[in-house]
C-alpha positions as CSV (number, residue, x, y, z in Angstrom):
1,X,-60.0,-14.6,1.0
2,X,-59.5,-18.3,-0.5
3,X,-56.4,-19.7,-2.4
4,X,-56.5,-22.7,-3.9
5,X,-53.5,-24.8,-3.9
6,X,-51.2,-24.5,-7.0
7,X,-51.4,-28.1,-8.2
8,X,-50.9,-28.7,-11.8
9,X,-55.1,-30.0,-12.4
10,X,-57.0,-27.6,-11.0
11,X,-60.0,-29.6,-11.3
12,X,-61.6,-29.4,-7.6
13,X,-62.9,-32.7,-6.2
14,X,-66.3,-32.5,-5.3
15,X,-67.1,-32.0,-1.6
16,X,-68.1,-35.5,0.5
17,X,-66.6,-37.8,-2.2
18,X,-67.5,-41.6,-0.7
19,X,-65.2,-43.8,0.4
20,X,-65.1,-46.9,-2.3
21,X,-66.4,-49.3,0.2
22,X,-67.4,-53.2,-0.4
23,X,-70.3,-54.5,-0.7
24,X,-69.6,-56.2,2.4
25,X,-68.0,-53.4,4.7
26,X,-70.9,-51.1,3.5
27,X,-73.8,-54.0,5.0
28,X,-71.7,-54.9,8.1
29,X,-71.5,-50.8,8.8
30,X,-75.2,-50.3,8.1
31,X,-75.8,-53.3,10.3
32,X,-73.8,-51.9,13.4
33,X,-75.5,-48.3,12.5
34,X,-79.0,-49.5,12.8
35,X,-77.8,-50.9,16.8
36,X,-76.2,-47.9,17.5
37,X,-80.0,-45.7,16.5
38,X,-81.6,-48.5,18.6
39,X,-79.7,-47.2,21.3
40,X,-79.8,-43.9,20.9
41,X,-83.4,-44.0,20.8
42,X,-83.3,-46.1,23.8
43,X,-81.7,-43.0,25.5
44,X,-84.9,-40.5,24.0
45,X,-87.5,-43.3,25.6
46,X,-85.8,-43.7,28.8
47,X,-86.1,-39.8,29.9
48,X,-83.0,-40.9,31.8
49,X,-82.6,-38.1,34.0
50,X,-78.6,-38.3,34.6
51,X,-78.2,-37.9,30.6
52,X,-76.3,-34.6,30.7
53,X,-77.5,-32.2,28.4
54,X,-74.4,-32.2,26.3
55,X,-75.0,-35.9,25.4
56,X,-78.7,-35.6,24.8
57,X,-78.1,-32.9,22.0
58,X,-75.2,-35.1,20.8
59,X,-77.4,-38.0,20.2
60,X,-80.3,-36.1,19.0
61,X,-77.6,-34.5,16.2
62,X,-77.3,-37.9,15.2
63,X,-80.7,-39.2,14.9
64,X,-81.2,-35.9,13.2
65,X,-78.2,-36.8,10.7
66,X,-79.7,-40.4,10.3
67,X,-82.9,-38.9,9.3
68,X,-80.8,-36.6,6.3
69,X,-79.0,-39.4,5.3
70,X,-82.3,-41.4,5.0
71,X,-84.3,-38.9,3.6
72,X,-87.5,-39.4,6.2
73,X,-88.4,-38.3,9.9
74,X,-87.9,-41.8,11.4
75,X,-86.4,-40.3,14.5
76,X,-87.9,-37.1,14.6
77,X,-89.7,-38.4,17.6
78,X,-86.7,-39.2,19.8
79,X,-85.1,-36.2,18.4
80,X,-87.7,-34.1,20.1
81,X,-87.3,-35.6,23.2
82,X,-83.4,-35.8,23.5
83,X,-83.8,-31.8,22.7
84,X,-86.8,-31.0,25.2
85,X,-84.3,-33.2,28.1
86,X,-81.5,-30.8,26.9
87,X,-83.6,-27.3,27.1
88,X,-85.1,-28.1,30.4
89,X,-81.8,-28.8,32.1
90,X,-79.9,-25.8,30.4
91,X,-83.3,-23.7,31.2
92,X,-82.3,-24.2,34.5
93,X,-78.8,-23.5,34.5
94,X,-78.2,-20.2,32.6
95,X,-75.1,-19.4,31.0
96,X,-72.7,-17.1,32.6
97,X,-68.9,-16.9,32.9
98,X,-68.4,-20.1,34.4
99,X,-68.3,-22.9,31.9
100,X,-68.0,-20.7,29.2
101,X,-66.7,-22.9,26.7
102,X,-69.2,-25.1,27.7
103,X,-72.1,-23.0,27.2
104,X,-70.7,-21.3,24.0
105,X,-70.4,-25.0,22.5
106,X,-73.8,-26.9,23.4
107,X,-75.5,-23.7,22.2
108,X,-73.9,-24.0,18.9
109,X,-74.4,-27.8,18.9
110,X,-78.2,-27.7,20.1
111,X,-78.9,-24.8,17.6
112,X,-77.7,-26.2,14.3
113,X,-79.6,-29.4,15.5
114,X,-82.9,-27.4,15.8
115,X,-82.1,-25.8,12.3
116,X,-81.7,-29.6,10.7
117,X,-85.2,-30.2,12.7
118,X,-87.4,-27.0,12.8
119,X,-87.3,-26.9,16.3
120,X,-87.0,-23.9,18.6
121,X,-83.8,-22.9,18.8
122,X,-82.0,-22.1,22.6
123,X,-83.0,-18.2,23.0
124,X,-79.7,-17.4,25.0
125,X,-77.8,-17.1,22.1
126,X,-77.3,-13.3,23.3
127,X,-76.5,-13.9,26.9
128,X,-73.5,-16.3,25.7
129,X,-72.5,-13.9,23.3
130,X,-72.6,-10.6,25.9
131,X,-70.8,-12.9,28.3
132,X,-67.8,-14.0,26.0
133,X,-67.7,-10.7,24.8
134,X,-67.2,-9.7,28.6
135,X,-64.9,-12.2,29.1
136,X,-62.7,-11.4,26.0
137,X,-62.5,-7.5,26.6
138,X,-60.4,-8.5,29.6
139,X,-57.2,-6.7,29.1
140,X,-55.2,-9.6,30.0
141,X,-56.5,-13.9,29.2
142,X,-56.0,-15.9,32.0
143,X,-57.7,-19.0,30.7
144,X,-56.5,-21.4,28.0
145,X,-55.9,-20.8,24.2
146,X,-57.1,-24.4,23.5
147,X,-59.6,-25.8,21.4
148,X,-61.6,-27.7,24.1
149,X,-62.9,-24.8,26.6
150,X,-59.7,-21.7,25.4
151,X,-59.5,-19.1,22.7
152,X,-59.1,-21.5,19.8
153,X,-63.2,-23.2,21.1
154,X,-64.0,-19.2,21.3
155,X,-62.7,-18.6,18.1
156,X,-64.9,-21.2,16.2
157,X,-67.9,-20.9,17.5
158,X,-67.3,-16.9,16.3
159,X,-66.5,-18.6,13.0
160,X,-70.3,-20.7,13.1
161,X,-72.3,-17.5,14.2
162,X,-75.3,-16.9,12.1
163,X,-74.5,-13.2,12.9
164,X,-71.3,-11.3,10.4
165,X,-71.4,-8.9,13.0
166,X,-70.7,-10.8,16.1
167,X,-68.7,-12.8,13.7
168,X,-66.0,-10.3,13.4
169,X,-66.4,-8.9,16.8
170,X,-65.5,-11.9,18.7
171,X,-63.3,-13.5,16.3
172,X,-61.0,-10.2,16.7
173,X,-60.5,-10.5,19.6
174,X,-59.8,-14.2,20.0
175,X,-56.9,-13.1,17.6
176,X,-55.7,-10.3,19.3
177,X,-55.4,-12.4,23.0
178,X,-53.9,-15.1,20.8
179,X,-51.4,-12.4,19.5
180,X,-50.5,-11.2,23.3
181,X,-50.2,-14.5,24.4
182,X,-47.7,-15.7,21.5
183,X,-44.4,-16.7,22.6
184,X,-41.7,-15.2,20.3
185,X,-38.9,-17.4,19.5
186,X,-36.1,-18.0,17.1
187,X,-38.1,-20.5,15.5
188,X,-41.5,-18.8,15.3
189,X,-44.6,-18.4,17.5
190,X,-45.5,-20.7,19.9
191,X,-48.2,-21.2,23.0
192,X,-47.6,-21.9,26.4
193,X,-50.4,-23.8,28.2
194,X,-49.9,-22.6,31.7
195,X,-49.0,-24.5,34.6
196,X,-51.9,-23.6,36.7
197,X,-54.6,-24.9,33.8
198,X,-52.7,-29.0,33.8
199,X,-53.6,-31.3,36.0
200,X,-51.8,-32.1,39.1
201,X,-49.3,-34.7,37.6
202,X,-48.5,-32.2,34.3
203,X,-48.1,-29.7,37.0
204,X,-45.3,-31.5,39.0
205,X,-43.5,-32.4,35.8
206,X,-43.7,-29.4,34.4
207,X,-44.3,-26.8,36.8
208,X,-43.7,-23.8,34.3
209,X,-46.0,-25.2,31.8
210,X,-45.6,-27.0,28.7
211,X,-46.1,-26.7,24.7
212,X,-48.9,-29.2,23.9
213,X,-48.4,-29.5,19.8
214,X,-52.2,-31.2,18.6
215,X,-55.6,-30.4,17.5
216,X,-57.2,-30.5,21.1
217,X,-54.9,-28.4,23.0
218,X,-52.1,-27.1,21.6
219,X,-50.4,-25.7,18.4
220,X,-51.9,-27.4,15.4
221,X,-55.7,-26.0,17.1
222,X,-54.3,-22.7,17.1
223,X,-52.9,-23.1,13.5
224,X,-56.5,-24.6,12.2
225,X,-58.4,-21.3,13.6
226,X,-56.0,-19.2,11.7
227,X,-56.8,-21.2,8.6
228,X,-60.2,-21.3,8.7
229,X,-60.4,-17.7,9.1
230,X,-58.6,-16.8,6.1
231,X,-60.4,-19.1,4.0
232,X,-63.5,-17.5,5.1
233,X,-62.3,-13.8,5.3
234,X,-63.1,-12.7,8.7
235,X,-59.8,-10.9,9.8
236,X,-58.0,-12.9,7.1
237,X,-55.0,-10.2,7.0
238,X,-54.9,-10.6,10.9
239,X,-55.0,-14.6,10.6
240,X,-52.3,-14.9,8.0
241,X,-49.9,-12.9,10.0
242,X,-49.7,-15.8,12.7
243,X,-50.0,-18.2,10.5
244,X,-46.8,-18.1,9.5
245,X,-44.4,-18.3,12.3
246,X,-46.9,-20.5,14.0
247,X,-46.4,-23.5,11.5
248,X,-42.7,-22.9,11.7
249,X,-42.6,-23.3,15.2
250,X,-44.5,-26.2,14.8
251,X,-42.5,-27.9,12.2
252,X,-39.0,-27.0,14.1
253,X,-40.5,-29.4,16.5
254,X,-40.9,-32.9,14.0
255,X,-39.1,-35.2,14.5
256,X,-37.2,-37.8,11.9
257,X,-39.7,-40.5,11.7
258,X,-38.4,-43.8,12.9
259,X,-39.5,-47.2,14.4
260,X,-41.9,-45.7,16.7
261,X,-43.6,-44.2,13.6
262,X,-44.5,-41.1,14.5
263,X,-43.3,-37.1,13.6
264,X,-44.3,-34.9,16.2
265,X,-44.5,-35.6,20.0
266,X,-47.5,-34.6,22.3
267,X,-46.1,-31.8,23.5
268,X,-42.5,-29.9,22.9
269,X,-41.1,-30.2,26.4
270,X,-41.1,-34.3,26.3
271,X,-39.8,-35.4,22.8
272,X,-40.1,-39.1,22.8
273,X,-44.1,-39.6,23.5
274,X,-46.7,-39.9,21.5
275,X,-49.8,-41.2,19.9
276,X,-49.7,-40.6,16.1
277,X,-53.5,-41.7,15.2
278,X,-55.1,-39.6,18.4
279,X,-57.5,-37.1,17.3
280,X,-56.4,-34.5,20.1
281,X,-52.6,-34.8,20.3
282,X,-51.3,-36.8,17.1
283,X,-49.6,-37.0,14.1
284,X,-52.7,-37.1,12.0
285,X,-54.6,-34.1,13.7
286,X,-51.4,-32.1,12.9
287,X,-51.5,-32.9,9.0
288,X,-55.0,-31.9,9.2
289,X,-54.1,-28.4,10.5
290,X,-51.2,-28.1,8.3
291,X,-52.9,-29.2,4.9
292,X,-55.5,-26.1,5.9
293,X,-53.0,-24.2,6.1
294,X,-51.4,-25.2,2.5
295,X,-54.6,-24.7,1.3
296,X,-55.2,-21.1,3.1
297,X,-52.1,-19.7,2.0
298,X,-50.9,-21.6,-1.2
299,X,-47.6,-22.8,0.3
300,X,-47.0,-26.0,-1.6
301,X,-43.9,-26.9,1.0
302,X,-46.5,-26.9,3.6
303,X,-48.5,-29.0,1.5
304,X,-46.0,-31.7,0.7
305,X,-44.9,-32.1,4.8
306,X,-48.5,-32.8,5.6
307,X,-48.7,-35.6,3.1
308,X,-45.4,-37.3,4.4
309,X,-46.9,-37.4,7.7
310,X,-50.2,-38.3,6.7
311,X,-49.1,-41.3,4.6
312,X,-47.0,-42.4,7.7
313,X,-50.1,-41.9,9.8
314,X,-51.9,-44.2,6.9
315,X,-48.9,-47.2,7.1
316,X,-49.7,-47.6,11.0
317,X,-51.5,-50.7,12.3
318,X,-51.8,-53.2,15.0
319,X,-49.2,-52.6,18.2
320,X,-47.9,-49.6,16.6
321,X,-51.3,-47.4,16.2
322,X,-52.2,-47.8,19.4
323,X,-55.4,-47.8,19.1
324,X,-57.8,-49.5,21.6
325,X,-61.1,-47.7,21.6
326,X,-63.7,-47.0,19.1
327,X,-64.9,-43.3,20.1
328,X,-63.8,-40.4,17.9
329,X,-61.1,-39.0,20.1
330,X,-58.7,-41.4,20.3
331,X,-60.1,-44.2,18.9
332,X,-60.6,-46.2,15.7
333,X,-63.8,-44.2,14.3
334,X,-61.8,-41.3,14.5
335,X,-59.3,-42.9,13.4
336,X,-61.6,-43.6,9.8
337,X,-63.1,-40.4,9.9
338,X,-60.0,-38.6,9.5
339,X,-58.2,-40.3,7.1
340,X,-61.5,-40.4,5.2
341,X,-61.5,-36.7,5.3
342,X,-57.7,-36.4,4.3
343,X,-58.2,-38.8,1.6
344,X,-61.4,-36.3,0.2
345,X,-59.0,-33.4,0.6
346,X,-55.9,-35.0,-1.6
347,X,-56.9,-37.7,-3.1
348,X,-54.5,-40.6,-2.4
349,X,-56.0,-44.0,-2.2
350,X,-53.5,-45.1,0.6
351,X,-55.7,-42.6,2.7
352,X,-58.8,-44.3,1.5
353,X,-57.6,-47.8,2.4
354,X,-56.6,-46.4,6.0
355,X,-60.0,-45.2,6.3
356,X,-61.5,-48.5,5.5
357,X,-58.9,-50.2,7.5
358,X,-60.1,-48.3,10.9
359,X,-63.8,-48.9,9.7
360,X,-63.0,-52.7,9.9
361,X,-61.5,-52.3,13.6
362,X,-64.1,-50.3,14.8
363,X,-66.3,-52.8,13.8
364,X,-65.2,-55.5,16.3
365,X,-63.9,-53.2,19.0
366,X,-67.4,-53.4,21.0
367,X,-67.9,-54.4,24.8
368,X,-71.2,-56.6,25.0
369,X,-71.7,-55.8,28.7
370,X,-72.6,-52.2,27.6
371,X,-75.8,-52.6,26.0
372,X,-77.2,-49.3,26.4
373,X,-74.4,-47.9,24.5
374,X,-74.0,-50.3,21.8
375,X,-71.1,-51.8,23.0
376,X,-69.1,-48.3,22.8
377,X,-66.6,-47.5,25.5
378,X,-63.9,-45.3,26.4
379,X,-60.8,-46.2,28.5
380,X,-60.7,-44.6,31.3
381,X,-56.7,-44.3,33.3
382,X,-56.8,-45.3,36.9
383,X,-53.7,-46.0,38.9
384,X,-53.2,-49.6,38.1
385,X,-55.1,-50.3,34.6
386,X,-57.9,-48.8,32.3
387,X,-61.1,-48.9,32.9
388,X,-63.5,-49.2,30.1
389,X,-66.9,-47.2,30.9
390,X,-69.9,-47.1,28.5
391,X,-70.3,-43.9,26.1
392,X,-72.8,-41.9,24.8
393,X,-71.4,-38.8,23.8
394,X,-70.0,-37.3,20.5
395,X,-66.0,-37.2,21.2
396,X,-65.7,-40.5,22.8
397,X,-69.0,-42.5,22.4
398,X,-71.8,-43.9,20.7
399,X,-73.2,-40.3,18.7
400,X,-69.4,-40.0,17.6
401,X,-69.1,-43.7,16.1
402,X,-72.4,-43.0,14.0
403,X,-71.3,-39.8,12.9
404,X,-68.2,-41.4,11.5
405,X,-70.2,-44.6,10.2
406,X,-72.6,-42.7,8.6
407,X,-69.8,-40.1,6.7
408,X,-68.2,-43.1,5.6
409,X,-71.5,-44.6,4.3
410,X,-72.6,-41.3,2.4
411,X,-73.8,-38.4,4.9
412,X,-73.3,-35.5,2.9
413,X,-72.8,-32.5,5.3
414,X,-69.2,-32.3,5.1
415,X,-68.9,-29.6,8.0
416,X,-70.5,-31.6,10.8
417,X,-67.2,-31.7,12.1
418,X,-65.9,-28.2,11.7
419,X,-65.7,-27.9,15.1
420,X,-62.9,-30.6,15.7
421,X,-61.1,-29.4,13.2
422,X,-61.2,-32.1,10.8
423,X,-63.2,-30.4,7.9
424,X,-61.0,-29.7,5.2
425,X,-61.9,-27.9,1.9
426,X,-61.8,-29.7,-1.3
427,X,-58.2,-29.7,-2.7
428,X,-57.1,-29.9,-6.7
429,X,-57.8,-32.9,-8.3
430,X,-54.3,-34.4,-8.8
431,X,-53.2,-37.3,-6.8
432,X,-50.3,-37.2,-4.7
C-alpha cells in the first residue's frame, strides 16, 4: 500500500538526485573524504583491540560504500578485517535478551555490509529473531517504545528482514505493544517514556515520565515506523490506524515559531527547549517523520506543515542553529544530510542551499589533536563544560561524516539511512 501525494505534476523525481554542488565544495569534500578513508583504514591495520564491534562494522559499511561509489575494491582489504574484528568479538558474546536492541541492530548493520561485500554473513540471525520474538510475546512491554534500543528500533529492523515471514510476525507485534501502550488523549495518541528508563536528572524533574516529541526517542520515531510500514504494506491497515491521532498529538504540541526559531520542543512536558537542527530531538527530524506521513497517507495538510517547519529549519545559522559538532546526530553532517534528503523528497532549492551550507561547516569543524579520527569529535556534557572526545562511529563520528560526504558527493543507495529515519521516498515533481 503506497500513495503518492496529490501534487498537481505528478512527475516523480528520481531517487538520489545530487546536490548541485561547486566545483570547489565538491574538491574540498573529496579532499576531506579521502582523510577520513585514511583513517578508517588506519582503524582496519591497527587490529585495535578496544574498537567495539559496533564501530568496526560501522567503518567497514563505509569503506564498503566508498568502494560502490568508486566502482573498485580499494578497501576491500580493510573491510575484511574491520568485519573479522567484529565476528570474533560478537562470536564471543552471543545474543540473548540483554542488549537486545543492540544485538538486533549490529546484526542488521554487519549483514547488509557482508551482502555489499560477499562476505559471510553473522549466522545468529535466528537466535536474535527467537529472542525478540520471546521478548515481544510478553503480555505486557516494560522497555522503551523508542527508536534507539524500544519498539520503534524493533520495528525496523522487522521492516529490513530478508524474511516476509518474520517480517510480519515481528512487526505485528511491535504494533500491537505500541497500540497498548498508547496514551489516549483529547488531542490524539501519545507515548510516555517512563520514569524508570531516564536518567537520574530526567528522573528527578520529571518523576512520572515525560513525552519526548523527535526521531530518536519519542513521537515523530513512532510516527516514521507507522509510515514506513504502510508504504511497504506490512500491516499497513494496522499502521494507518495510529497514524492518525499520533500526528495530531504531535502537532497539538508546535509551537508558533518565534525568535528562538524553532516549532516543537524536545519533549511536551518542558515547552521552551530545544534544538531545531538535532537529528534525535529537533525540528527537522520531525518534518522528516511528518512529510512520510503526507506521503503514506496523501494528506496534503500534513504535507504543507512539514515544509513550514522545514524551510524554518533551512533559514537557521550561526548562534541560532546551535550547532557545534560535525557527527550525524547532532551535528553539521547531519545537519547536510538531512536537508539534502528533504530537499530530494520536495524539491525546494532553499533545502539544497541548507544542505550545502552545513557541508561548508562541517568542513572546518575538525579537532587536529584527534588524528586517528580525522579530526571528528563529539561533545561530551560534564558538570562544568563539554568535553570533546574523538569518534569513530556512525551516529556521532567519523563513519557518519563520510556517509553524509559521500551522499552529498553522489552515493547512490538512498536507504543507507533507513534506519535513522531519514530516507524518504521520492515525492511529485512540483516545487514548493
Amino acid at each position: 500500500m503506497s500513495a503518492s501525494f496529490p501534487l498537481p505534476n505528478e512527475q516523480l523525481l528520481p531517487a538520489g538526485r545530487q546536490l548541485p554542488l561547486s566545483q570547489g565544495l565538491r574538491a574540498r569534500l573529496a579532499e576531506q573524504l579521502d582523510g577520513l578513508i585514511r583513517a578508517a583504514r588506519l582503524q582496519a591495520r591497527r587490529s585495535n583491540p578496544s574498537l567495539c564491534a559496533d564501530t568496526a562494522v560501522e567503518l567497514a559499511g563505509f569503506l564498503a560504500a566508498c568502494d560502490h561509489y568508486e566502482g573498485g575494491s580499494t578497501h576491500q582489504p580493510a573491510v575484511e578485517v574491520l568485519l573479522a574484528h567484529a565476528r570474533e568479538e560478537l562470536m564471543r558474546r552471543r545474543p540473548s535478551l540483554d542488549g537486545l536492541g543492540r544485538w538486533a541492530g549490529i546484526t542488521h548493520a554487519f549483514n547488509r555490509v557482508a551482502l555489499r561485500t560477499g562476505a559471510t554473513p553473522l549466522d545468529f540471525v535466528p537466535d536474535i529473531d527467537q529472542a525478540l520474538l520471546k521478548s515481544l510475546e510478553a503480555r505486557h512491554w516494560e522497555e522503551g517504545h523508542d527508536l534507539v534500543q524500544g519498539l520503534v528500533g524493533f520495528g525496523l529492523y522487522a521492516l529490513g528482514h530478508a524474511s516476509p515471514v518474520w517480517r510480519r510476525r515481528l512487526l505485528g507485534l511491535v504494533l500491537l505493544h505500541l497500540e497498548r501502550l498508547a496514551e489516549r488523549t483529547p488531542d490524539g495518541w501519545c507515548w510516555r517514556t517512563a520514569a524508570r528508563l531516564l536518567d537520574d536528572d530526567q528522573r528527578r524533574r520529571y518523576p512520572n515520565g515525560c513525552h519526548f516529541l523527535g526521531l530518536a526517542a519519542g513521537q515523530a520515531g513512532v510516527i516514521g515506523l507507522l509510515a514506513r510500514a504502510m508504504t511497504e504494506d506490512v500491516h499497513a491497515d494496522n499502521a494507518a490506524a495510529m497514524l492518525e491521532p499520533a500526528v495530531a498529538w504531535l502537532l497539538a504540541q508546535r509551537r508558533a515559531a518565534d525568535a528562538a526559531g524553532f516549532h516543537f520542543p524536545t519533549l511536551s512536558e518542558d515547552p521552551y527547549v530545544s534544538r531545531p537542527l538535532s537529528w534525535r530531538k529537533g525540528d527537522f527530524g520531525i518534518a522528516c517523520a511528518l512529510f512520510h506521513a503526507a506521503w503514506a497517507t496523501g494528506r496534503p495538510d500534513w504535507y504543507g506543515t512539514a515544509w513550514v517547519i522545514a524551510r524554518d529549519c533551512a533559514r537557521l545559522r550561526g548562534i541560532r542553529a546551535s550547532i557545534r559538532e560535525p557527527g550525524l546526530r547532532d551535528g553539521s553532517a547531519g545537519a547536510a544530510l538531512i536537508f539534502q534528503r528533504l530537499w530530494q523528497h520536495c524539491d525546494n532549492p532553499e533545502l539544497a542551499s541548507a544542505s550545502m551550507h552545513w557541508l561548508e561547516q562541517s568542513l572546518t569543524m575538525r579537532d587536529v589533536e584527534f588524528e586517528e579520527a580525522a579530526g571528528i569529535f563529539v561533545l561530551e556534557a560534564t558538570r562544568d563544560s563539554q568535553l570533546r572526545i574523538p569518534s569513530l562511529g556512525l551516529l556521532t563520528g567519523l563513519a557518519g561524516v563520510g556517509m553524509s560526504y559521500l551522499t552529498a558527493l553522489g552515493n547512490d543507495d538512498p536507504d543507507w539511512d533507513a534506519p535513522l529515519l531519514t530516507s524518504l521516498p521520492p515525492a511529485s515533481g512540483t516545487r514548493i
